[in-house]
Backbone as CSV, one residue per row, in Angstrom:
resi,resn,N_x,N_y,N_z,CA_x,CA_y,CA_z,C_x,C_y,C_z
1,UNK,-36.077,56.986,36.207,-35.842,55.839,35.668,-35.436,54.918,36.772
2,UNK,-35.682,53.920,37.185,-35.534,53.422,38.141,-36.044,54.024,40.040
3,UNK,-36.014,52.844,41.153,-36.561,53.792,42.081,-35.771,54.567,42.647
4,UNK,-34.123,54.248,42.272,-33.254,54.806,42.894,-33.418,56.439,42.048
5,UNK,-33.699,56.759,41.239,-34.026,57.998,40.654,-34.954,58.683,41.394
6,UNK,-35.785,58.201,41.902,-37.090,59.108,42.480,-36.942,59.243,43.680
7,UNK,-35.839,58.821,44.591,-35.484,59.361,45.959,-34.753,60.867,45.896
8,UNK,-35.724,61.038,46.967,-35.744,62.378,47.479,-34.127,62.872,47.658
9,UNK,-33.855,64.226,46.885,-32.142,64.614,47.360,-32.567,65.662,48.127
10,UNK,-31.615,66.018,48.905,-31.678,67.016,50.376,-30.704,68.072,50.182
11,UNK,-30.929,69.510,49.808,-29.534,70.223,49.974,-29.443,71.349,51.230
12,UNK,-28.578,71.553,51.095,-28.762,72.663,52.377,-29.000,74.050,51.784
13,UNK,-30.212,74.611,51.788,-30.338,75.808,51.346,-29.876,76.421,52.012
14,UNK,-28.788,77.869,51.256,-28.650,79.377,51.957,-29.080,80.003,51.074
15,UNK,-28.838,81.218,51.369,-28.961,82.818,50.582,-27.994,82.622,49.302
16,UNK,-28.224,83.297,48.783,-27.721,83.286,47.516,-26.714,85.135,46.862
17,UNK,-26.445,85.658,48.558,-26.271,86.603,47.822,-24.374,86.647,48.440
18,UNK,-23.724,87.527,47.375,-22.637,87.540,47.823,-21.781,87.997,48.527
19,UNK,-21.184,87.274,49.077,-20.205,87.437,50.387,-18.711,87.710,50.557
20,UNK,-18.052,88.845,50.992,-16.747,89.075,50.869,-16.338,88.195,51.106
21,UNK,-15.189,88.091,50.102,-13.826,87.116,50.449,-14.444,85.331,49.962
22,UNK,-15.298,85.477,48.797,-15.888,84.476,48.446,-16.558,83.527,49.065
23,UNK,-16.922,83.657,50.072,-17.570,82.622,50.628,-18.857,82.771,50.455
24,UNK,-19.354,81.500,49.790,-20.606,81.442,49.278,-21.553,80.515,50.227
25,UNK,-22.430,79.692,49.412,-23.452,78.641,49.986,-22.438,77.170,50.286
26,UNK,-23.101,76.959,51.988,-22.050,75.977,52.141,-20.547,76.194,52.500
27,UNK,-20.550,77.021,52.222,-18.738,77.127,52.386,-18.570,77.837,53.804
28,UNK,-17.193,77.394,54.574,-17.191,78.142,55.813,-15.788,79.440,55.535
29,UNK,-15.893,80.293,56.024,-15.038,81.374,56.248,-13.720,80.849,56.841
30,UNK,-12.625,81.183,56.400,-11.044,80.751,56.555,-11.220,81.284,58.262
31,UNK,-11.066,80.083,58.765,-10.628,80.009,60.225,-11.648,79.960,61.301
32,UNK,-12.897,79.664,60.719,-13.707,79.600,60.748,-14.389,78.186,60.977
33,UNK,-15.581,77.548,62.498,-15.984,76.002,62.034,-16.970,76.196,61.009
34,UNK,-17.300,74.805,60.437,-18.197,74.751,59.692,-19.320,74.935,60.654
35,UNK,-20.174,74.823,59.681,-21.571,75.011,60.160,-22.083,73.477,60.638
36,UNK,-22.428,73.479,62.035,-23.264,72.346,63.048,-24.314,71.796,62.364
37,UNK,-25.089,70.960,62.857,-26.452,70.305,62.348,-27.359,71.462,62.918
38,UNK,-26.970,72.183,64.129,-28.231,73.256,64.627,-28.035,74.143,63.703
39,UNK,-26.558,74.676,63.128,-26.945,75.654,61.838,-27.644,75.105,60.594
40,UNK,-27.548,73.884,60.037,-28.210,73.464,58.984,-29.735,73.523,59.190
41,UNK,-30.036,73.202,60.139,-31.562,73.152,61.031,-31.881,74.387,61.001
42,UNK,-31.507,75.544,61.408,-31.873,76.911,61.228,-32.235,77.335,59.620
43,UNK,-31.023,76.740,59.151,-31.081,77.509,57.460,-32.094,76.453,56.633
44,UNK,-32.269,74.902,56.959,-33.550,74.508,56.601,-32.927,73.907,55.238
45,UNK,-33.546,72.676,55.252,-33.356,71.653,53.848,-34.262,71.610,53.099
46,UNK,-33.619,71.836,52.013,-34.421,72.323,50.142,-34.482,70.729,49.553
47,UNK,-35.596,70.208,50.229,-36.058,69.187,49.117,-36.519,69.700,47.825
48,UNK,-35.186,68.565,46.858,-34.822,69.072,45.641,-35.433,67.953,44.624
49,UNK,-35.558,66.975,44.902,-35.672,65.892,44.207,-37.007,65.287,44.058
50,UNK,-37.084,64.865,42.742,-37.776,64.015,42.613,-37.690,63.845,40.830
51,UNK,-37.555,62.525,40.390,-37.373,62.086,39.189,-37.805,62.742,38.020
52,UNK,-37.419,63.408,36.945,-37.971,64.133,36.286,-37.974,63.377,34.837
53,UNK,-37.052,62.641,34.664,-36.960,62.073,33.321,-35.563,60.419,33.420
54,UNK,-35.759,59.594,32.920,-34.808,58.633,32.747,-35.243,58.728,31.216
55,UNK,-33.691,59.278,30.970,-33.241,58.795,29.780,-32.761,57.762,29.272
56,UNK,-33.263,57.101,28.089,-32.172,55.757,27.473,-31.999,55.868,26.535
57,UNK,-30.994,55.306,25.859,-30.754,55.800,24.271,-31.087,54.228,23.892
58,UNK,-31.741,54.105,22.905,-31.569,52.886,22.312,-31.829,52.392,20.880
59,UNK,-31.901,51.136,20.016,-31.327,50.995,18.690,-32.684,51.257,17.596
60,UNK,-33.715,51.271,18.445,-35.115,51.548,17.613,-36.186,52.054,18.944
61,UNK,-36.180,53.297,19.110,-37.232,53.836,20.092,-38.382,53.809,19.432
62,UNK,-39.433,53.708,18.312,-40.197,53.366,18.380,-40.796,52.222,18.889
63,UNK,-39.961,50.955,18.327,-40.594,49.706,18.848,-40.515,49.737,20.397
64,UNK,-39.021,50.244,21.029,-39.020,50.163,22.557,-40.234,50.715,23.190
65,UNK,-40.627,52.131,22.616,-41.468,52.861,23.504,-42.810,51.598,23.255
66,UNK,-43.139,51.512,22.142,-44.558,50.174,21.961,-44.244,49.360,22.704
67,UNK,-42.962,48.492,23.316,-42.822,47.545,24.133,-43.511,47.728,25.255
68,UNK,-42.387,48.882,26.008,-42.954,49.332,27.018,-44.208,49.840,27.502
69,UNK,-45.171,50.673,26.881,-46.199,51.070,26.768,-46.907,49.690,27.143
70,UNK,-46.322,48.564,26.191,-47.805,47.388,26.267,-47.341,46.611,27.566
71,UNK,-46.062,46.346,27.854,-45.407,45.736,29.070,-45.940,46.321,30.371
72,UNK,-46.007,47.336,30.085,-45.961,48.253,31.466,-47.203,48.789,31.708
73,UNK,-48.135,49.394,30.574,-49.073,50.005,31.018,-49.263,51.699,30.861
74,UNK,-47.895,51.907,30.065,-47.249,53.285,30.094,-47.830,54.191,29.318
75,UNK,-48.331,55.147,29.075,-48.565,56.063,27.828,-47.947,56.758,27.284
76,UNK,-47.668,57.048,26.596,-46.493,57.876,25.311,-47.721,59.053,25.386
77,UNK,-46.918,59.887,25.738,-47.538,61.974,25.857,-46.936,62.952,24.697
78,UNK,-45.573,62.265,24.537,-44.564,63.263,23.619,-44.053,62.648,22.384
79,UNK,-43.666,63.568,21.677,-42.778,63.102,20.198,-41.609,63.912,20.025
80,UNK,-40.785,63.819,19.525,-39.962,64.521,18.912,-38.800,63.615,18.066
81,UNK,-38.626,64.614,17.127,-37.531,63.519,15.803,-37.318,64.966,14.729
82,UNK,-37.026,64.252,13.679,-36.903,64.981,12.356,-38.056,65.832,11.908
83,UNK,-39.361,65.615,12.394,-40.090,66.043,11.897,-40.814,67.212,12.420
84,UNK,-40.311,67.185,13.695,-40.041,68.238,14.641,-39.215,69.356,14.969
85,UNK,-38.027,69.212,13.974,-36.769,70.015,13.964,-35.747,69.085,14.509
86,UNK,-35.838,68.248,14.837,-34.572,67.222,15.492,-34.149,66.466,15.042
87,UNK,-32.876,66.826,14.542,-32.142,65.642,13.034,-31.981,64.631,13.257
88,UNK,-30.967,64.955,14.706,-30.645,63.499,15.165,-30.989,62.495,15.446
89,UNK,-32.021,62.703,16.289,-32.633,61.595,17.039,-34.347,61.730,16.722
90,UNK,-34.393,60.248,17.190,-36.028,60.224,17.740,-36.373,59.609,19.145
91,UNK,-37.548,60.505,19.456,-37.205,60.492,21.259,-38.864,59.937,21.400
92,UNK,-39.507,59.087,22.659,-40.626,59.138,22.780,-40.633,59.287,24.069
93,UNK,-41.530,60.124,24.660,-41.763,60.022,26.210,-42.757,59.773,27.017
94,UNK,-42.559,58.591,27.583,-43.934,57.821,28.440,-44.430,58.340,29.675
95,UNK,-45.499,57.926,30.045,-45.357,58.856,31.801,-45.202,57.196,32.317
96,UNK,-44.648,57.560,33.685,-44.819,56.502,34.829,-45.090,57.148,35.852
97,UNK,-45.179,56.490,36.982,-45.697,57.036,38.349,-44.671,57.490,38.977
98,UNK,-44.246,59.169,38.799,-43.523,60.069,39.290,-42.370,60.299,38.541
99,UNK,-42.477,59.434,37.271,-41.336,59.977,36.282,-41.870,59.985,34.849
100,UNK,-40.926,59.975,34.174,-41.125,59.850,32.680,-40.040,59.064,32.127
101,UNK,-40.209,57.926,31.610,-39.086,57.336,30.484,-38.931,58.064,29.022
102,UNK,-37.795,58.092,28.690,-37.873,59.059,27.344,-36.844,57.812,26.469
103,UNK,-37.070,57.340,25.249,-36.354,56.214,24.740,-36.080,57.118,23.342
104,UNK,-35.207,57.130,23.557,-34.235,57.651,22.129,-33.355,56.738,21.387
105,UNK,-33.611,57.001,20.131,-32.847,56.537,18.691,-32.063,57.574,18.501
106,UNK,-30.599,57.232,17.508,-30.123,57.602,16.827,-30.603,57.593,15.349
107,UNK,-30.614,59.048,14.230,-31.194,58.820,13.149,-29.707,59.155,12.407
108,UNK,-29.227,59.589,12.785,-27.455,60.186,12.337,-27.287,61.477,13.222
109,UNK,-25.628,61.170,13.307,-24.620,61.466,13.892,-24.350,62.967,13.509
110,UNK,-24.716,64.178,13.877,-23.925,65.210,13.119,-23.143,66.092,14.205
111,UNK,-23.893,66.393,15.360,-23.283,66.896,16.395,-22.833,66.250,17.654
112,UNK,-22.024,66.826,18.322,-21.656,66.118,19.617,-22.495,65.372,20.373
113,UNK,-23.639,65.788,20.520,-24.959,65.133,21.248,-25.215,63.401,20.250
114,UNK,-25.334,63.580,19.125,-25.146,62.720,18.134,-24.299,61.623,18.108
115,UNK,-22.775,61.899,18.007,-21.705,61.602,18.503,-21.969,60.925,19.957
116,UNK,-21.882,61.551,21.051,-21.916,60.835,22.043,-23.491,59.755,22.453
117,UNK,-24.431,59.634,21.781,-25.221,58.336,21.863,-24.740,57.648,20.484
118,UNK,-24.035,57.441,19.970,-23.442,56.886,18.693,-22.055,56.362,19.654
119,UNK,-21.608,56.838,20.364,-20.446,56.426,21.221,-20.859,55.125,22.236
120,UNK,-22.156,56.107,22.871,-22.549,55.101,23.621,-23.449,53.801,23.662
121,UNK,-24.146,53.498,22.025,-24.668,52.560,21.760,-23.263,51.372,21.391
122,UNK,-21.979,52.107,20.960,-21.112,51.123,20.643,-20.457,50.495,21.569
123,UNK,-20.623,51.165,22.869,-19.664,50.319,24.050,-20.907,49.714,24.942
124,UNK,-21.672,49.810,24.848,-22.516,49.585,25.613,-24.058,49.143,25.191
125,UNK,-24.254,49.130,24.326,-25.771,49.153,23.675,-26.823,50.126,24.139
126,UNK,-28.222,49.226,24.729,-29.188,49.969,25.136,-29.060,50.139,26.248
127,UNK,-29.157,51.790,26.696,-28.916,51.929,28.731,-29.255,53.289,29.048
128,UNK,-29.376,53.429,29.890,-29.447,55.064,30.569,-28.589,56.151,30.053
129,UNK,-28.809,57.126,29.666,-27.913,57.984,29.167,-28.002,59.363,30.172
130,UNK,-29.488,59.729,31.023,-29.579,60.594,31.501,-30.518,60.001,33.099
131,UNK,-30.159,60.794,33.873,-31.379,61.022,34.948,-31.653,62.384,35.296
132,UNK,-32.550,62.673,34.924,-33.218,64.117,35.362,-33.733,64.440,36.168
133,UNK,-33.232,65.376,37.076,-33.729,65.701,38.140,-34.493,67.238,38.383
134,UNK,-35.797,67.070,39.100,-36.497,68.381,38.639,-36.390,69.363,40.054
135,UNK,-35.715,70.451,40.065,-35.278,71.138,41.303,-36.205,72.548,41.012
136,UNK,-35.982,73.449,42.152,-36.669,74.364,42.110,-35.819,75.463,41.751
137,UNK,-34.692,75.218,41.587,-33.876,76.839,41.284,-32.066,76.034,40.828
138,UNK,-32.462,75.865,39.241,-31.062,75.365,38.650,-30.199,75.974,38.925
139,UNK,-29.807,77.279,38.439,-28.689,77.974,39.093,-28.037,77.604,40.851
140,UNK,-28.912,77.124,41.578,-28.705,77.145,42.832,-28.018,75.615,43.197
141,UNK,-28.662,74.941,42.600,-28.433,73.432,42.414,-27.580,73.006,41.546
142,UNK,-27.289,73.292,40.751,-25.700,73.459,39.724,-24.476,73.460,40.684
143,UNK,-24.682,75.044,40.946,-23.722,75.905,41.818,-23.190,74.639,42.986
144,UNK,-24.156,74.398,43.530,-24.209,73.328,45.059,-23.384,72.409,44.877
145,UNK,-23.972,71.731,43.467,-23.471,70.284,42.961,-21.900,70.243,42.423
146,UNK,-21.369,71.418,41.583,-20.186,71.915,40.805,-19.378,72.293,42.282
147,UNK,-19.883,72.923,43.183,-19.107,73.136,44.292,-18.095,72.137,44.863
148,UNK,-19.286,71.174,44.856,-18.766,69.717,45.603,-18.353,68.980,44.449
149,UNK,-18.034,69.013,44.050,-17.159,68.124,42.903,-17.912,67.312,41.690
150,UNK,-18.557,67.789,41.190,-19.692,67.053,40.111,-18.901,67.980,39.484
151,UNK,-18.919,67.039,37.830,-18.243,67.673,36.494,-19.798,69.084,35.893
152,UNK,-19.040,69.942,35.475,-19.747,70.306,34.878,-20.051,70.157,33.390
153,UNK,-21.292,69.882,32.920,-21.218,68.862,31.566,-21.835,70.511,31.122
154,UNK,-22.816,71.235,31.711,-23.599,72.493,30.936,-24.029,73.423,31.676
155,UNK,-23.801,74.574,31.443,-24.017,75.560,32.557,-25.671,75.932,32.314
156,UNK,-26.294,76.388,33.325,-27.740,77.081,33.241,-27.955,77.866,32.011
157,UNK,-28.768,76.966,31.415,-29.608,77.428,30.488,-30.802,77.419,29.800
158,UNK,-31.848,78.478,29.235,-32.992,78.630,29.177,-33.422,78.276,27.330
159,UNK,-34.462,77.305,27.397,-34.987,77.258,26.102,-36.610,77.170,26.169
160,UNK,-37.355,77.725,25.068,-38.369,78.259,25.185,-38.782,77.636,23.889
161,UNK,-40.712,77.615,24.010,-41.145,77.665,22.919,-42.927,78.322,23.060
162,UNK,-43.840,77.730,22.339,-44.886,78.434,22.599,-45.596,77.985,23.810
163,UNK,-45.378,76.765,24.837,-45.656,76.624,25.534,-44.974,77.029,27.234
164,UNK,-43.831,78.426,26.999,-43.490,78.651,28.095,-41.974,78.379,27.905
165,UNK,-40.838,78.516,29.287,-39.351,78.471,29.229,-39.176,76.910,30.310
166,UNK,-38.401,76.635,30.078,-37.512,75.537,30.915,-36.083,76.119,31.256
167,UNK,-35.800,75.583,32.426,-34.577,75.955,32.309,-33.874,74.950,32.961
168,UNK,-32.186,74.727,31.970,-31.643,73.481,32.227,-30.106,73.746,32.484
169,UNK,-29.389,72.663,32.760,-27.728,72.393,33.561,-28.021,71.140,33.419
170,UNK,-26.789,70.773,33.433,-26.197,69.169,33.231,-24.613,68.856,34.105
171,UNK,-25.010,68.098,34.772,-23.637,67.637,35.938,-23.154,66.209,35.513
172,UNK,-22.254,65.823,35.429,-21.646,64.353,35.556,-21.374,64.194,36.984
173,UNK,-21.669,63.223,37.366,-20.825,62.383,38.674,-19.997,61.162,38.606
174,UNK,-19.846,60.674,39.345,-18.299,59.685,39.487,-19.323,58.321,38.976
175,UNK,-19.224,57.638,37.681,-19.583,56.439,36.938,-19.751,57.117,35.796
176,UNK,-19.555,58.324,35.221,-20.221,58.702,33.771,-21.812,58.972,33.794
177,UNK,-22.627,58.871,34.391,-23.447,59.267,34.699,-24.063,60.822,34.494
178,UNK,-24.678,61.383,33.615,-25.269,62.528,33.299,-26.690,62.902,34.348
179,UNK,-26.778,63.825,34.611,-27.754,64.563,35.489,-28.279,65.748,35.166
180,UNK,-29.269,65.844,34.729,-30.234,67.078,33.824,-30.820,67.568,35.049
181,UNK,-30.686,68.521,35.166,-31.166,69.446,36.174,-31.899,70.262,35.471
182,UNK,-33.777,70.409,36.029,-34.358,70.882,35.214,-35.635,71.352,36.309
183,UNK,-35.554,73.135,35.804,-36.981,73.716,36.569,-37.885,73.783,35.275
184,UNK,-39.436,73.453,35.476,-40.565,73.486,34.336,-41.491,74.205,35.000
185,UNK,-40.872,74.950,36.148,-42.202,76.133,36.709,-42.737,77.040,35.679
186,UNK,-42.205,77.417,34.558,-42.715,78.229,33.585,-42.996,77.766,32.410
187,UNK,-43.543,76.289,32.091,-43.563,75.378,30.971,-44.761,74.630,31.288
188,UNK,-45.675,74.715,30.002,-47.037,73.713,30.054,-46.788,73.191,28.969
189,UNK,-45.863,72.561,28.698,-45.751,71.590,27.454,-45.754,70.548,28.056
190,UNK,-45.494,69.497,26.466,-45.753,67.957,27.084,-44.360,67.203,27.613
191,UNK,-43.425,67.695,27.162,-41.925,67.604,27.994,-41.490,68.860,27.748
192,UNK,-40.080,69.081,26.526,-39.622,70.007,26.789,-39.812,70.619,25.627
193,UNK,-39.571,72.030,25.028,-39.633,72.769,23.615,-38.940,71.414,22.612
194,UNK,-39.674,71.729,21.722,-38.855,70.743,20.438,-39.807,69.293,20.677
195,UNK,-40.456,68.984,21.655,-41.347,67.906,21.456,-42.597,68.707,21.258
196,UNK,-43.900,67.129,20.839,-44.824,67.556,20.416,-45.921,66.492,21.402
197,UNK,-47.068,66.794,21.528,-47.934,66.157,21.982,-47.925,64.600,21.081
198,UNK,-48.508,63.461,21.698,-48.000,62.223,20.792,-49.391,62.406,20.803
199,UNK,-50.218,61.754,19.405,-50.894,61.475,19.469,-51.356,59.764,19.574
200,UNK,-51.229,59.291,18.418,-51.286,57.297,18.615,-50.509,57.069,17.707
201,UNK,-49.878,55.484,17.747,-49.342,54.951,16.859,-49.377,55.023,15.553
């Protein structure tokens, strides 16, 4: 959602396996220097990034997504709502060039997810609710991010449907800001389980 979404994030990949006395990825050993730019250079940077979804919540996603679509040029790929299994909301998802906009309605309030875009249409109206970022190994990128001080909003987790698994985590950072961390190496759907191919208006 925006271009600041589709810049490239950089992490420092290590090993992933465990190390006495807790020291994990990133972390230096008590008494110990950190690790130099020639050690980061050895262990090699895990380009992680690239825009996977901007979320917005807003007061009628049908008409928004038709806005946009005719404004922009955009195509609507996905559906999902009530009729899909999804009480709450109705979601549409457009492609753009290297992302996807996803414009969500509220249909009622029943769960927390519910609740909090019902929270956030009242202080704020129509706006970003998510940026998704598509990495190659959530667990790893969670871990990285939760290390260094990002809230943890959802730990790694896998949802599936007939088109394959996704697997997802959710971080807050410092503005309220939500961050969907999401691998689709094992998913040929049109976004995620629970949507549907869109067909037309």
């Amino acid at each position: 959602m925006t271009d600041t979404a589709a810049d490239r994030v950089l992490l420092a990949e290590a090993p992933r396996t465990a190390v006495p006395g807790g020291v994990g990825p990133g972390r230096s050993a008590p008494g110990t220097a950190a690790p130099d730019a020639g050690t980061a250079e050895q262990i090699g940077l895990l380009p992680m990034g690239r825009a996977d979804a901007v979320v917005f919540v807003v007061g009628d996603a049908e008409r928004a997504a038709r806005r946009y679509a005719v404004a922009l040029g955009l195509r609507c790929t996905a559906y999902a709502g009530p009729e899909t299994g999804e009480p709450e909301t109705v979601s549409y998802v457009l492609r753009a060039p290297g992302t996807r906009f996803v414009l969500t309605s509220l249909v009622q309030a029943i769960g927390p997810r519910g609740r909090e875009l019902a929270g956030h249409l009242a202080r704020h109206g129509d706006g970003v609710v998510d940026l998704a970022v598509a990495v190659p190994d959530v667990c790893y990128a969670y871990d990285y991010a939760v290390d260094r001080g990002a809230a943890s909003l959802a730990e790694p987790y896998e949802v599936r449907d007939a088109y394959g698994t996704v697997v997802l985590a959710a971080i807050g950072v410092p503005g309220g800001t939500r961050h969907t961390l999401v691998d689709r190496s094992r998913y040929r759907g049109p976004y995620l389980p629970g949507y549907v191919p869109f067909e037309r208006w």
